[in-house]
N, C-alpha and C positions, 0 to 999 in steps of 0.2 A: 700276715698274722691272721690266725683263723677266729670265729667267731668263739670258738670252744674257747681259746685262751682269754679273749678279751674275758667272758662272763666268770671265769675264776678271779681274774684281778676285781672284780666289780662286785664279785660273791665277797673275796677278801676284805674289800675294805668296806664292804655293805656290815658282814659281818663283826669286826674289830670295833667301829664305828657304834652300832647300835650293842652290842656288851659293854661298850662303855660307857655308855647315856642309860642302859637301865642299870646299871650296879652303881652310879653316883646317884641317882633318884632313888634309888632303894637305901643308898648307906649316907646320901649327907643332905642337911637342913638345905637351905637356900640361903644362898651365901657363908655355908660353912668352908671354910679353909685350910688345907695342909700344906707347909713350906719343905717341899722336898728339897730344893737350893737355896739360896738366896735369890737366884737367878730363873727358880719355875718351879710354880706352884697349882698343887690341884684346889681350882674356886669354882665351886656350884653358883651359874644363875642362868636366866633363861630369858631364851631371847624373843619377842612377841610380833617382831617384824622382822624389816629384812637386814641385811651384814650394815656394823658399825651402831646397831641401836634405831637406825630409821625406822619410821612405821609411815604407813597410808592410813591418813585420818578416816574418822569419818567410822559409823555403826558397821560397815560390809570392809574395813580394810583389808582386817585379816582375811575373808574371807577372797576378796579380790587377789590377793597376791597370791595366793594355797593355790587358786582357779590357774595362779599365771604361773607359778612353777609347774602347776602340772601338765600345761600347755609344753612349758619349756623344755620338759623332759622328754616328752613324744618326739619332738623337733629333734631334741640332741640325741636322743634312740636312734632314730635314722636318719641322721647325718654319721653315726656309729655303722648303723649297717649297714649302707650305702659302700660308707670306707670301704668299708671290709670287704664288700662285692667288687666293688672297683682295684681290688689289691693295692691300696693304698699305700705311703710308707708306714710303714711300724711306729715309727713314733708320734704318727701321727692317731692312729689308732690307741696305742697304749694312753695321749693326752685324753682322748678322747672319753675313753673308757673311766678314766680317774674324772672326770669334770661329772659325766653322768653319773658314778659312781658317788661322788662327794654330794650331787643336785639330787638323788632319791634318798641317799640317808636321812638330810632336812626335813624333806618333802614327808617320811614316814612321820617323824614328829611331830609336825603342822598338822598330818591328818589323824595320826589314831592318836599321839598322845595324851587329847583332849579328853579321851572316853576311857584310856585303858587306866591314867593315874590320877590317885585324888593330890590336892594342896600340898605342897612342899614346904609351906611358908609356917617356920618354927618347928617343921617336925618331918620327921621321914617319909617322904610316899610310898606307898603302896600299888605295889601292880595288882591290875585286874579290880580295884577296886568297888565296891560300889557305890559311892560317891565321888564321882569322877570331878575333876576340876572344870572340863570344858566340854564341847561338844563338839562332834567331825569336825575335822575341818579347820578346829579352832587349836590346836595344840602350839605349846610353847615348845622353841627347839634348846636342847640342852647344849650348855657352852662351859667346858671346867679346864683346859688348858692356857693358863696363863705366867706368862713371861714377862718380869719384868725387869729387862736387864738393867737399867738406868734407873735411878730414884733419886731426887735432891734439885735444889734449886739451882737456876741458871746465869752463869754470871752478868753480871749488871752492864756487861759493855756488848752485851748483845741485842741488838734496835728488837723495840718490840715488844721482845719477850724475857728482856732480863731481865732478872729476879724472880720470876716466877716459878713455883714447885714442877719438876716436871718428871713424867712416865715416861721410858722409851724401854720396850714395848709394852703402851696398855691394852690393846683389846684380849677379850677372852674367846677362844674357837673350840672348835672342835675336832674328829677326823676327820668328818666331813668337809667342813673349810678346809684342811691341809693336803686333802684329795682336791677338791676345786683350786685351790690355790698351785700346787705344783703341776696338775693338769695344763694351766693356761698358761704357768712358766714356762714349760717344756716349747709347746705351740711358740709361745716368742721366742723364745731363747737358740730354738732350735729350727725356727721359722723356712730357712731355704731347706732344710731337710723335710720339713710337715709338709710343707708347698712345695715340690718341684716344680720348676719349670721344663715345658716340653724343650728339646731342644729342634733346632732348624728344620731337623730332618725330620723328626717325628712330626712333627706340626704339618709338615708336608705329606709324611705317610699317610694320618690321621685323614687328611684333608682329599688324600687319592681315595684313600676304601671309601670316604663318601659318595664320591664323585662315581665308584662303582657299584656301589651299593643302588646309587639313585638310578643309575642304566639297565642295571637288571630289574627294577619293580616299574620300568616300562618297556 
């Protein structure tokens, strides 16, 4: 797979991705809600750390973790382009490219959306603003796809947790998340194809051109 393909899938869902985090900050309140199903619904809220609600305490969290996704992305860039130089398999390139893909859409919200949107809280945002909510750096990632297939409480003969109301599924994501998420499905799922292994002979070949490699540079 060539590099050219991978950056169109990565343009793709860069693109689809951020159209749909600024047209919910432009069109809904924070925590406004439309029930397209019963079963999924578009919900405005914004996430200030990292996946499931966690945050790194403390006055520099935010800032610490922005510093470490973007760490993280340089890394999975070229583990991307390494792949790719190495003619890796396809599918492992294609995971590859959705995970990086899913890790820079976030990553733009942590950075610029602190500066380019003001407040959402009761009222619509505005792009470009000049009363921006945050500062570099500091940006909330937007999250408005939610699924809630299961709602109601659970039977009583369940240790634990009977009787209690339950959600299955609560979190709220994004494209982004669904780019990182089916990226690292694929990788497991499809694991002896992402990872070959050499086989006997190759291992062998591999291990002769060394052997002649190293006779000729003396």
């Amino acid at each position: 797979m060539t590099l050219k393909k991978a950056g169109l899938i990565i343009f793709l869902i860069l693109l689809i991705d951020q159209v749909s985090k600024v047209y919910i900050k432009t069109h809904f309140m924070l925590g406004e809600e439309i029930k397209v199903f019963e079963w999924f619904r578009i919900l405005f809220i914004e996430n200030e750390g990292m996946a499931w609600g966690a945050k790194i305490p403390g006055e520099y969290g935010k800032l610490i973790l922005t510093v470490f996704r973007l760490i993280a992305i340089v890394a999975i860039g070229y583990w991307l382009w390494d792949s790719i130089r190495k003619k890796m398999s396809r599918i492992l390139i294609v995971g590859i490219s959705l995970i990086f893909a899913g890790a820079m859409g976030n990553i733009i919200d942590s950075v610029f959306y602190g500066v380019i949107f003001d407040d959402s809280y009761r009222k619509v945002a505005t792009l470009f603003s000049e009363e921006a909510y945050g500062t570099l750096f500091h940006g909330k990632v937007v999250d408005m796809l939610y699924f809630p297939l299961y709602k109601g409480y659970l039977p009583e003969w369940i240790p634990i947790w009977g009787g209690d109301y339950f959600t299955f599924f609560d979190p709220v994501f994004n494209v982004a998340d669904v780019a990182i998420s089916t990226g690292v499905g694929l990788l497991v799922v499809f694991n002896k194809r992402a990872f070959p292994k050499e086989t006997k002979e190759e291992t062998e070949a591999h291990s002769t051109s060394e052997v002649n490699s190293k006779e000729q540079d003396t």
